[in-house]
C-alpha positions as CSV (number, residue, x, y, z in Angstrom):
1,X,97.4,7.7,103.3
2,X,94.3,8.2,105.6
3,X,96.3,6.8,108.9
4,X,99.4,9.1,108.4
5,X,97.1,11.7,108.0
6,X,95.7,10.7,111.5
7,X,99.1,10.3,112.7
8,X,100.3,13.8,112.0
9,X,96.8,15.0,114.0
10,X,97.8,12.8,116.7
11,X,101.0,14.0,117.1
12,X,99.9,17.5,117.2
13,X,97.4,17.0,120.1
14,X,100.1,15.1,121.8
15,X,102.1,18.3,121.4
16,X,99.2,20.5,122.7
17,X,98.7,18.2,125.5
18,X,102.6,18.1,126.7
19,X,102.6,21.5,126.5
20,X,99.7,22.0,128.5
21,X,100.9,19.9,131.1
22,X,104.6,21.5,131.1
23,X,102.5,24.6,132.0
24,X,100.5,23.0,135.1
25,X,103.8,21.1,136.2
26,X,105.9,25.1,136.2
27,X,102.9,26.4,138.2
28,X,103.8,23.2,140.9
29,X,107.7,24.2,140.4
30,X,108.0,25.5,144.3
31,X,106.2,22.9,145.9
32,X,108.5,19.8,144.4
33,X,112.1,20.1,143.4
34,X,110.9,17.4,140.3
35,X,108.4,19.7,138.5
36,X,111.1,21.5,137.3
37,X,113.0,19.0,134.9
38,X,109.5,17.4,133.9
39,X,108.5,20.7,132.9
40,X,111.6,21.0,130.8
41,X,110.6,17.5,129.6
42,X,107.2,18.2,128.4
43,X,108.4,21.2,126.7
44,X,111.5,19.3,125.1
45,X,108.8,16.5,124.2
46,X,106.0,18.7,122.8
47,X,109.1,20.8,120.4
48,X,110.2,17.2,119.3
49,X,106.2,16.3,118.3
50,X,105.1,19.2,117.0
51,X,108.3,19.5,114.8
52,X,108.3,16.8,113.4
53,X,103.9,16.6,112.6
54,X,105.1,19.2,110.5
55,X,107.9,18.0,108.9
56,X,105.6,15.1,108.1
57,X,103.4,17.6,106.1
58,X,106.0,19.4,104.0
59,X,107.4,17.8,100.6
60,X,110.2,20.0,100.0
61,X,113.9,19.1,101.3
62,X,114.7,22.7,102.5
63,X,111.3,23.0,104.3
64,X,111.9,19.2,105.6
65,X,115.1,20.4,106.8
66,X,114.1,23.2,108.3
67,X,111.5,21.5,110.5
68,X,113.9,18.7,111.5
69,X,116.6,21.0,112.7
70,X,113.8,22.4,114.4
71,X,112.3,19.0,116.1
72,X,115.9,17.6,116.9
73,X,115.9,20.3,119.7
74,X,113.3,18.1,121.1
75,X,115.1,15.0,120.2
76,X,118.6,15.7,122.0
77,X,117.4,17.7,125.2
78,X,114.4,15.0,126.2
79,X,117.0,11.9,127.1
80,X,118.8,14.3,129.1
81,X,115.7,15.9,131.0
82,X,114.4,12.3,130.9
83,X,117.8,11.7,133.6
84,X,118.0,14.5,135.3
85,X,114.0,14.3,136.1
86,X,115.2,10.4,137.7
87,X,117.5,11.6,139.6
88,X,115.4,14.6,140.8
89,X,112.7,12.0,141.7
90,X,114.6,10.0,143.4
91,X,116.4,12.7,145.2
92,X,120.1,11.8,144.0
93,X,120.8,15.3,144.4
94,X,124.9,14.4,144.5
95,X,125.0,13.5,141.0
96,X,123.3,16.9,139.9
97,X,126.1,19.1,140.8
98,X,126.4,22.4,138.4
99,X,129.6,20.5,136.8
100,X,128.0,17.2,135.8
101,X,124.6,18.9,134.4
102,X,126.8,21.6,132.3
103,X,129.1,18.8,131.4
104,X,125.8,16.6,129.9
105,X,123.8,20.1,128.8
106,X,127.1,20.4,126.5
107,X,127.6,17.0,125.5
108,X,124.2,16.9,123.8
109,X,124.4,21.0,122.8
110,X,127.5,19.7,120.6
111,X,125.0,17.0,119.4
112,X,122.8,19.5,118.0
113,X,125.2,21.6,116.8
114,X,126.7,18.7,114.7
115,X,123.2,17.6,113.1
116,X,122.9,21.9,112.1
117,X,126.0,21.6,110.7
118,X,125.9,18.7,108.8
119,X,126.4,20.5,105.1
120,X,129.5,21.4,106.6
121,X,130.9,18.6,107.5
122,X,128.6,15.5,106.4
123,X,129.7,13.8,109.2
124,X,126.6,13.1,110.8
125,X,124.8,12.2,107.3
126,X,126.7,11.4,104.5
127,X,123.7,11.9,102.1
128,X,120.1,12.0,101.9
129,X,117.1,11.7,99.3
130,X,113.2,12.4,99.8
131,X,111.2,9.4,99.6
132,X,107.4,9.2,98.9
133,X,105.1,7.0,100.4
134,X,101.5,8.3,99.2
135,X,101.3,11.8,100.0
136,X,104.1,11.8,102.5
137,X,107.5,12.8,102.1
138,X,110.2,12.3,104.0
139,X,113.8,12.5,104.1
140,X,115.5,9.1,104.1
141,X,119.5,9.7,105.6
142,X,122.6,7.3,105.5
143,X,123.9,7.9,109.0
144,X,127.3,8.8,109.8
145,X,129.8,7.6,112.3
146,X,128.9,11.0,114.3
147,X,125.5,10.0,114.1
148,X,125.8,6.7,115.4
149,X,127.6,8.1,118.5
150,X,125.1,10.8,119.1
151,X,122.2,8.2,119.2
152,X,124.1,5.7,121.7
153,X,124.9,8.4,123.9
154,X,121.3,9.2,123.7
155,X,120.1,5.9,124.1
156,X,122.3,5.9,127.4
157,X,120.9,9.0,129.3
158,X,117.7,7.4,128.8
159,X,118.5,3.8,129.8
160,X,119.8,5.7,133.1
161,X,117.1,7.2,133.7
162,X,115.2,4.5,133.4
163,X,118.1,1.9,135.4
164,X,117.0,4.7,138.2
165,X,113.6,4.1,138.7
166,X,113.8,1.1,138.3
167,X,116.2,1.1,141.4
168,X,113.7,2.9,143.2
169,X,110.9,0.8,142.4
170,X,112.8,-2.0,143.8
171,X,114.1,-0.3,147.0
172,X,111.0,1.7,147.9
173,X,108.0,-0.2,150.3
174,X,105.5,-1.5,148.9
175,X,103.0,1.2,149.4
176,X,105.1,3.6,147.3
177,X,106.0,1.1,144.3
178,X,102.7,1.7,142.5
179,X,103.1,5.2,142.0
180,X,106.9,4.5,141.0
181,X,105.1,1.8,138.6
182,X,103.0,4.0,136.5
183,X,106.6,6.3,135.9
184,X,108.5,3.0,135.2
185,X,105.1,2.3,132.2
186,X,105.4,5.8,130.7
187,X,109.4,4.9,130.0
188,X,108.7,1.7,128.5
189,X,106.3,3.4,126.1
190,X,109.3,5.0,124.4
191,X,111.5,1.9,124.3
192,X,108.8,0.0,122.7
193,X,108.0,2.8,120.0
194,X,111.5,3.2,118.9
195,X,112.4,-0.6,118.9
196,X,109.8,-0.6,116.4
197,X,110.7,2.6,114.4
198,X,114.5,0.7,114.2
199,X,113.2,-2.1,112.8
200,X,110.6,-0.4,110.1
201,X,108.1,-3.2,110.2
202,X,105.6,-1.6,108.0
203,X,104.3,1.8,106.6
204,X,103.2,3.0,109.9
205,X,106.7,2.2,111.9
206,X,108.7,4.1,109.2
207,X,107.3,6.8,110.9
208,X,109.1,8.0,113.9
209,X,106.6,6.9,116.9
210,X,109.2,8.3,119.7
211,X,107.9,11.3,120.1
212,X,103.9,10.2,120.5
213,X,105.5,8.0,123.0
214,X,106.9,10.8,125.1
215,X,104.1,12.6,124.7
216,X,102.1,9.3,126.6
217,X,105.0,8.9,129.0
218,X,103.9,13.0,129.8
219,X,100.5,11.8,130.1
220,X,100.7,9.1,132.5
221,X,103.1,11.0,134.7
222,X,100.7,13.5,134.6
223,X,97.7,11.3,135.2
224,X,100.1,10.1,138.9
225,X,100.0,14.0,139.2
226,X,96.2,14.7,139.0
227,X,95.4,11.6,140.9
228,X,97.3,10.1,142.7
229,X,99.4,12.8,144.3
230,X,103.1,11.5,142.4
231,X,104.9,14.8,143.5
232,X,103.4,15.3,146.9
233,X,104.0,11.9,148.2
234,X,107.6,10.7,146.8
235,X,109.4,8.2,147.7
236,X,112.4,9.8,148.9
237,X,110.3,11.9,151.3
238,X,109.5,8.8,153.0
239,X,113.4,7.8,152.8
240,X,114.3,11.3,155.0
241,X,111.2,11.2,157.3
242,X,112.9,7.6,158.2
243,X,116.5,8.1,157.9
244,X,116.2,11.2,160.1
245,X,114.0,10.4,162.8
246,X,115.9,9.8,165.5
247,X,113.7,6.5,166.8
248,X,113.8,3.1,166.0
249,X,111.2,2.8,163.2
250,X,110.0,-1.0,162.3
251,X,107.0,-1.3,160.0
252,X,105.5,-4.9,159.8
253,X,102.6,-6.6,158.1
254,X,99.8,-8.4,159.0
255,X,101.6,-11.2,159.6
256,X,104.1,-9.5,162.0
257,X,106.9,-9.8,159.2
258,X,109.6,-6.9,159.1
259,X,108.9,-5.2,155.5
260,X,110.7,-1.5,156.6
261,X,112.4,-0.1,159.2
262,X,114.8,2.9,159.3
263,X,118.6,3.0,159.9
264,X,118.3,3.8,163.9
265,X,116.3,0.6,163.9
266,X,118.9,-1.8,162.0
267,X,121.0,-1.6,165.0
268,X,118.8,-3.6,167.3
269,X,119.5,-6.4,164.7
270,X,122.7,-8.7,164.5
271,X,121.8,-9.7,161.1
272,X,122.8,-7.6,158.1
273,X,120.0,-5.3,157.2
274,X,118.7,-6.8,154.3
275,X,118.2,-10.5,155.6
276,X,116.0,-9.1,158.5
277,X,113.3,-8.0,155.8
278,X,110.3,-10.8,155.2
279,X,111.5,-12.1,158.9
280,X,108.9,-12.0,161.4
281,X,109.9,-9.5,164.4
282,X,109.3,-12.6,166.8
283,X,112.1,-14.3,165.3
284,X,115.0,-11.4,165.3
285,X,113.6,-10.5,169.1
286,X,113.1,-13.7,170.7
287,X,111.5,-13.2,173.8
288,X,111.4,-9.5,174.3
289,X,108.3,-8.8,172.7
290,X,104.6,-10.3,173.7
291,X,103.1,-8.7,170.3
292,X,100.7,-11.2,170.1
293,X,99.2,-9.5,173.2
294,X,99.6,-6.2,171.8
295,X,98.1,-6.9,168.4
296,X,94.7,-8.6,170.1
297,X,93.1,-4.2,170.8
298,X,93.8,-3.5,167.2
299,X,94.5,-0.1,168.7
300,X,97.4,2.4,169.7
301,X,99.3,1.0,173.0
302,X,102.1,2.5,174.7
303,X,104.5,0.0,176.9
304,X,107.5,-0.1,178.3
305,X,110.2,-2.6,177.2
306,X,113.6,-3.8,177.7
307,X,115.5,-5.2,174.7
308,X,118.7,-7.0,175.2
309,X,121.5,-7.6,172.9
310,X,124.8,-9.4,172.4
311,X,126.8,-6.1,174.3
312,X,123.7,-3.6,175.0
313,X,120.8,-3.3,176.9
314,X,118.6,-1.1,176.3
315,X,115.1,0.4,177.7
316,X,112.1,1.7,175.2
317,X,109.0,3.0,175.4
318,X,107.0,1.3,172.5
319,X,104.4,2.7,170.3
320,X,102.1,0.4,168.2
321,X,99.6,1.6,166.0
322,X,97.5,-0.5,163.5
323,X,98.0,0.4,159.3
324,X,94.8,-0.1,157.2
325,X,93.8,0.3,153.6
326,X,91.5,2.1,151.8
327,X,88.5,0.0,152.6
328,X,90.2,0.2,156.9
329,X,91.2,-3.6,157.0
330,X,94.1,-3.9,158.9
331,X,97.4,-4.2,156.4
332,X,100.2,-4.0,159.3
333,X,101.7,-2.5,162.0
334,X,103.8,0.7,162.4
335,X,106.5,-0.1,165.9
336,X,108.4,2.7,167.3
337,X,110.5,2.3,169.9
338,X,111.5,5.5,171.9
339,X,115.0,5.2,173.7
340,X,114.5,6.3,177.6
341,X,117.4,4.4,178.6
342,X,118.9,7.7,179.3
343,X,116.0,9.5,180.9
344,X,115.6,6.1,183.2
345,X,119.0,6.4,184.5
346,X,118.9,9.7,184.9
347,X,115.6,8.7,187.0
348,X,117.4,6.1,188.6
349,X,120.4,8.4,189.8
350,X,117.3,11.3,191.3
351,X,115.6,8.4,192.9
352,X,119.2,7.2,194.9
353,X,120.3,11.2,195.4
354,X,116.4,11.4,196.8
355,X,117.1,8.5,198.9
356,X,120.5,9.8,199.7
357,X,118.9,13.5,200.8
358,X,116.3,11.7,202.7
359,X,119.3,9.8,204.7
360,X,121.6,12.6,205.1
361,X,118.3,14.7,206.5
362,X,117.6,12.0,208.8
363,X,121.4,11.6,210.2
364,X,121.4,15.6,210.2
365,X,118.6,15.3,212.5
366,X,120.0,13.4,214.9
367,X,123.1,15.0,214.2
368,X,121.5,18.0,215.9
369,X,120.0,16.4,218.4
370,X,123.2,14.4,219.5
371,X,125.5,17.7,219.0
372,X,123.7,19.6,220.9
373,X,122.7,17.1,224.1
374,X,126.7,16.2,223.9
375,X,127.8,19.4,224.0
376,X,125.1,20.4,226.3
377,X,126.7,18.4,229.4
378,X,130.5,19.3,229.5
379,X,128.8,23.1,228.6
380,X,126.2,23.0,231.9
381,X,129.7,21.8,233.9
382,X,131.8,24.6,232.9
383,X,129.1,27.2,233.5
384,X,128.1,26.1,236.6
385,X,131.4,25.9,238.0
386,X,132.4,29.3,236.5
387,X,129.2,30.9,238.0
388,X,130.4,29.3,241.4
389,X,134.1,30.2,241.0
390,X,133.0,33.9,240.4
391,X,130.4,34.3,243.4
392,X,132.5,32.1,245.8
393,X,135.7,32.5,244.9
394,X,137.6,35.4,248.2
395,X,135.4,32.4,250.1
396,X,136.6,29.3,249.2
397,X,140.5,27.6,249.6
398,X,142.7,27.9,246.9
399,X,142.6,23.8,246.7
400,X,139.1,23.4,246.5
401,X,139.1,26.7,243.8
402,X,142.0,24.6,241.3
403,X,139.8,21.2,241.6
404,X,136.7,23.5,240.5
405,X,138.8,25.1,238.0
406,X,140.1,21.5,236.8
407,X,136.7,20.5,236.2
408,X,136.0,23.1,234.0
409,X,139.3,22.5,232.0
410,X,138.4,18.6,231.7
411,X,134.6,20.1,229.9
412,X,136.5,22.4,227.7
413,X,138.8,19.3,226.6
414,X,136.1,17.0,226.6
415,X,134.0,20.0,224.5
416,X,137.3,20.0,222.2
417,X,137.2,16.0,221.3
418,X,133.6,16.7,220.4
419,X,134.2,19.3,217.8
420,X,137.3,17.9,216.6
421,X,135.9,14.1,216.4
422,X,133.1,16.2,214.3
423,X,135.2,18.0,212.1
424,X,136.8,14.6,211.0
425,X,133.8,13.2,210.3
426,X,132.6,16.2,207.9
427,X,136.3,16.0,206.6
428,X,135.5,12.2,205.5
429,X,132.1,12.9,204.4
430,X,133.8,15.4,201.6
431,X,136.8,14.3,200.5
432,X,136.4,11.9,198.0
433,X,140.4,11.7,196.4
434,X,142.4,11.3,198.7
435,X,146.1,9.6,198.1
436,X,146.5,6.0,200.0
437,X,149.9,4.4,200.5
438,X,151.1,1.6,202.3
439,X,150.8,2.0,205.8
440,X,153.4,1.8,208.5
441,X,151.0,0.2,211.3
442,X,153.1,-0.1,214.0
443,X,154.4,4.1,213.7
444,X,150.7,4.7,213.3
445,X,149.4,2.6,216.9
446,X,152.3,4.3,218.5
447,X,151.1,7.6,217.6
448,X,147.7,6.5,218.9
449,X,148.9,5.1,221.9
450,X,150.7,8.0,223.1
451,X,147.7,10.3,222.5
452,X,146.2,8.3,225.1
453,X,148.6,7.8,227.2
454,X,146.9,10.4,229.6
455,X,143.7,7.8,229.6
456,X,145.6,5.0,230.0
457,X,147.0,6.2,233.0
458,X,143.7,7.4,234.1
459,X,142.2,3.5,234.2
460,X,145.0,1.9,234.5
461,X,145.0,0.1,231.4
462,X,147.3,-2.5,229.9
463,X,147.3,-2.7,226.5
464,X,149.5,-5.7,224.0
465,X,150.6,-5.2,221.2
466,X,151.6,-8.5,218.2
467,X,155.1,-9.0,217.2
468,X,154.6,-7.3,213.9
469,X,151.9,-5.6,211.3
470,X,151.4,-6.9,207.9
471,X,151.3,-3.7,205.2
472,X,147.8,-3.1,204.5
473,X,146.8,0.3,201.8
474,X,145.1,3.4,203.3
475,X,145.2,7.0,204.8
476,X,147.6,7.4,207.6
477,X,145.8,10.6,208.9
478,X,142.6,8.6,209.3
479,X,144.0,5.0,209.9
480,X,145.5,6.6,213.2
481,X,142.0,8.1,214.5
482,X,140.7,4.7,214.0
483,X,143.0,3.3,216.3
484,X,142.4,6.2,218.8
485,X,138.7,6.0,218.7
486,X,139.1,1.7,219.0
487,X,141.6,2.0,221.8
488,X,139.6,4.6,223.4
489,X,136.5,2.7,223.4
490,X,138.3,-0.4,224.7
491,X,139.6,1.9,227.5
492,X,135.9,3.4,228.9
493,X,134.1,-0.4,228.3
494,X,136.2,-2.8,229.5
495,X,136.9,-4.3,232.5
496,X,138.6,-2.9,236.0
497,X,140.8,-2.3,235.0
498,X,140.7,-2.7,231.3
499,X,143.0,-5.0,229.3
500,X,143.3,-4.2,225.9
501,X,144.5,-6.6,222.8
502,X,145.6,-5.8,219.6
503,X,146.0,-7.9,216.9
504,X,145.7,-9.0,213.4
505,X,145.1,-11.4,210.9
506,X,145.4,-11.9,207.2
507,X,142.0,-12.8,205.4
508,X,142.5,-15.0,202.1
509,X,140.6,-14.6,198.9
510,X,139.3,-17.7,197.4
511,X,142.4,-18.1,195.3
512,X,145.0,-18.0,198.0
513,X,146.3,-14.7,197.1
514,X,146.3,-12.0,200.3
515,X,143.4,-9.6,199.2
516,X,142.8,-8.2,202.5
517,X,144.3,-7.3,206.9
518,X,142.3,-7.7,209.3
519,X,143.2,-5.5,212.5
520,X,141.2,-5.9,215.7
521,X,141.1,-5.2,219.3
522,X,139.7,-6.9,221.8
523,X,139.0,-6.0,226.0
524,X,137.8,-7.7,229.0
525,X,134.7,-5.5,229.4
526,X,131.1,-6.7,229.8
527,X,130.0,-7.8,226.2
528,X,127.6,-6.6,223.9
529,X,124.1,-8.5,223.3
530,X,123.0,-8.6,219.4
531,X,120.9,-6.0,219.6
532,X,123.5,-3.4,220.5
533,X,126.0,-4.8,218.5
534,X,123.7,-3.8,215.3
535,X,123.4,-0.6,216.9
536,X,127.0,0.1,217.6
537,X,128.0,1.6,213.6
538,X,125.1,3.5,213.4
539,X,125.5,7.3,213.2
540,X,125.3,9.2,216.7
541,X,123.8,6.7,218.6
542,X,125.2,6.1,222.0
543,X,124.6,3.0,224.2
544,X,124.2,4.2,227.5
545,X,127.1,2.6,229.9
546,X,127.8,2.6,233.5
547,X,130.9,3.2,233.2
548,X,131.1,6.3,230.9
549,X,128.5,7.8,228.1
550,X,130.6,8.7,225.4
551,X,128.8,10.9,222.5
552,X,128.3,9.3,219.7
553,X,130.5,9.7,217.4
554,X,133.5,7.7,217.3
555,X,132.3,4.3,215.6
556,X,129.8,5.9,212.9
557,X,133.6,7.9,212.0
558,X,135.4,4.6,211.8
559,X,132.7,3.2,209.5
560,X,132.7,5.6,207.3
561,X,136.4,5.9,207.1
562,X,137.2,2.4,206.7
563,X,134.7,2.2,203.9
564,X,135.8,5.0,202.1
565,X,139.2,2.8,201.8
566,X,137.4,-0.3,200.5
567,X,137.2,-1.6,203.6
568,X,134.4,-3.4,205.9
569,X,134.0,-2.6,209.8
570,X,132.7,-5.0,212.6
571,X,132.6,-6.5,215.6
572,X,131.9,-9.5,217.9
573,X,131.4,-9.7,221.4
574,X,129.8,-12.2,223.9
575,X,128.0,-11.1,227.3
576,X,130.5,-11.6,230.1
577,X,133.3,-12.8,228.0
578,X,134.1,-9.3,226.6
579,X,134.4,-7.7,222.3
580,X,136.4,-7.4,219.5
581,X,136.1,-4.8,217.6
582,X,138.1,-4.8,214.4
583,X,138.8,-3.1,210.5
584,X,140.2,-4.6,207.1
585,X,142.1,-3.1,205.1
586,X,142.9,-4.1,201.4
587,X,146.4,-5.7,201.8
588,X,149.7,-3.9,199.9
């Protein structure tokens, strides 16, 4: 028969032509992991074709024999290399471990064997008689059980393979799924040619089409690999790029509708990843993105946002760039979103230390400046009492000598409080743990008191004390120079002579509960208008008094002490009535 005649021919150029492209594929073997099996393939296919043209041509059984043992190499090893080229492609590289592929290369080795080593056993064909139709002979078989299980297992490497493009045909963007397609075509060639062998519907499809069909299934993979790129552009390249960049990755379409984005990016959503896909970004980020605005320039723009969710927020710079086709319409966006939350706190933290640098600069400033004019006055006494004691001293009376040399002990003591009231205040400036307790107020004013007791004396001060202290939490050490710096204070400024108040009072929260003590202390003196009371905290200023200068210090010390104890400073005083000065404490 003339068409057999043709089919034989055609199988044979189908054999050239996989083997041909097996050839190309091995010289692309380096540059994609998947050239490898579908080299294996094309060989497997063109053995399985070229056998079996020639086993068409022969009418003897040894000769037929010969050539099928022959072609049924092809015939067992191409489902196989049919799977393991799917999973290559789509880069399941966990499933082709060296145990499962020597556990499947065996499984179908042992199916070869048994079909060699059927006059053995006649398991796999229990007999077998030529028949002629025309000029062709061929071998008709009664199959055996170990045939029967041979061919499913077959059948089920390559309905796997197949299962697994189709997978990724499904699960891969739609850019990618036409290149997937024309894969998914070649394996349905097969299908359809052996459905029809099965069934022996005519003269033609008693005639083993499965191998031609490979050979096609060779040829339009091979066509993707000429044109179209298949092995340079796979899917699963795409899959890493995504999975492993460390950005959020959204791709939309024209209509602003989420059809990809990568794993970083699922997180901004608090839907389940696969409902977000077809949904239009507006709609799963209300109100933090103005794309409308951004999609007007059809071009690349760069902005900062903020995107807020249930328990995060979170600050991006976003990139936008337009996607078009072949023929440059626009098809879609590509939106990354770069995380700088980190990098703007970070900014955030230099910008307050800046700020902080610039303050401590400014306060070191007059630091100097009010060190050095403080110190400058009790200095000037001493010297210029010691230069007089030393030129005048076999001249003057031994009275008039101690009251000089009194002088100069009272700007040495004086020089003394400076340092010591500066020390402290470096001492609160750097030590941030420091262990609080309750406080035992009235031991603490006592020890104040008696510090002072020389100064007391001096201006005849009186000084009353409540009936008892509530227990508020704090730093002894410090809690007692507060007291000696208020005291003090109320000592030099108030009246003549000076009557000094303490006191205290327990401030409420909102709930009733005692959150906080108030302590103050109040004198007779001459007041304080607005303005100085706003300057009164502020480091080393002085308000220039009649009554004594003072340097400084002592208030800018209590501030920062009582606020290092979560606590808040202040003061209220009325021109001609006389000020309170007072501290809270958190209550025990």
């Amino acid at each position: 028969m003339q068409i057999v005649h043709l089919y034989i021919t055609a199988l044979r150029i189908a054999s050239l032509i996989s083997l041909l492209i097996a050839l190309y594929s091995w010289r692309q073997r380096d540059n994609t992991p998947a050239a490898r099996p579908f080299t294996l393939l094309m060989l497997a296919t063109s053995l399985w074709a070229g056998g079996y043209s020639m086993e068409l041509g022969l009418n003897t059984i040894p000769a037929i024999l010969k050539w099928g043992h022959i072609s049924y190499v092809g015939v067992v090893y191409t489902p196989l290399l049919w799977l393991i080229f799917a999973l290559q492609y789509a880069d399941w590289k966990e499933l082709l471990t060296r145990r499962n592929l020597l556990l499947a290369t065996t499984l179908s080795t042992i199916n070869l064997l048994l079909k060699w080593t059927n006059e053995w056993h006649h398991g796999y064909y229990t007999s077998y008689q030529i028949e002629i139709e025309g000029s062709i002979h061929r071998l008709q078989f009664t199959r055996g059980a170990i045939s029967w299980v041979c061919i499913i297992y077959s059948y089920l490497l390559l309905l796997l393979g197949t299962l697994v493009l189709a997978w990724l045909f499904i699960h891969s963007p739609r850019p990618y799924r036409n290149q997937i397609s024309i894969i998914l075509v070649g394996a349905m060639v097969p299908w359809l040619a052996n459905i029809v062998h099965l069934y022996e519907v005519d003269v033609l499809s008693q005639l083993d089409a499965t191998p031609m069909a490979f050979s096609i299934t060779g040829m339009l993979i091979a066509w993707g690999l000429f044109r179209l790129r298949l092995f340079d552009i796979v899917p699963i390249a795409r899959d890493k790029v995504m999975e492993n960049i460390r950005d959020e990755v959204i791709i939309l379409d024209i209509h602003s509708r989420i059809i990809d984005l990568n794993p970083q990016a699922k997180e901004l959503f608090p839907k389940e990843a696969y409902t977000i896909i077809g949904t239009p970004i507006s709609q799963v980020l209300s109100g933090q993105l103005d794309l409308p605005a951004l999609y007007q320039a059809e071009q690349e723009t760069y902005t900062p946002i903020t995107i807020k969710g249930a328990s995060f927020q979170c600050d991006y710079d976003l990139y936008l760039s337009p996607l078009r086709d072949q023929q440059k319409q626009l098809s879609g966006w590509l939106l990354v979103l770069h995380d700088v939350t980190e990098r703007n706190r970070a900014e955030q933290v230099l910008r307050q230390q800046t700020l902080v640098l610039e303050r401590q600069n400014a306060e070191l400033d007059a630091f100097a400046h009010t060190v050095a004019h403080d110190l400058k006055n009790p200095l000037t006494v001493m010297m210029g009492f010691s230069l007089w004691l030393e030129k005048n001293i076999t001249r003057i009376p031994p009275e008039r000598a101690v009251k000089n040399l009194s002088r100069i002990s009272d700007a040495g003591k004086k020089m003394v409080n400076i340092i010591d009231e500066l020390l402290l205040l470096s001492n609160v400036r750097s030590k941030d743990d420091i262990n609080t307790a309750p406080l035992a107020m009235a031991e603490i004013v006592a020890a104040a008191e008696q510090r002072l007791s020389n100064m007391i004396t001096e201006y005849q001060g009186t000084i009353t004390f409540p009936e008892s202290w509530p227990t508020a939490i704090g730093y002894a050490p410090w809690i007692e120079e507060v007291w000696v710096n208020y005291i003090s204070n109320a000592l030099k400024y108030g009246g003549t002579p000076p009557q000094v108040t303490l006191g205290t009072t327990i401030v409420d929260s909102a709930d009733g509960e005692v959150s906080r003590c108030r302590f103050w202390i109040g004198d007779n003196g001459a007041g304080l208008t607005s303005e100085q009371q706003g300057q009164l905290f502020a480091e080393f200023t002085r308000l220039e008094q009649t009554r004594a200068a003072g340097h400084g210090l002592g208030l800018s010390i209590v501030k920062r002490i009582i606020e290092k104890l979560d606590g808040q400073v202040g003061v209220s005083s009325e021109v001609g009535v006389g000020s309170e000065f007072w501290f809270a404490l958190p209550s025990d």
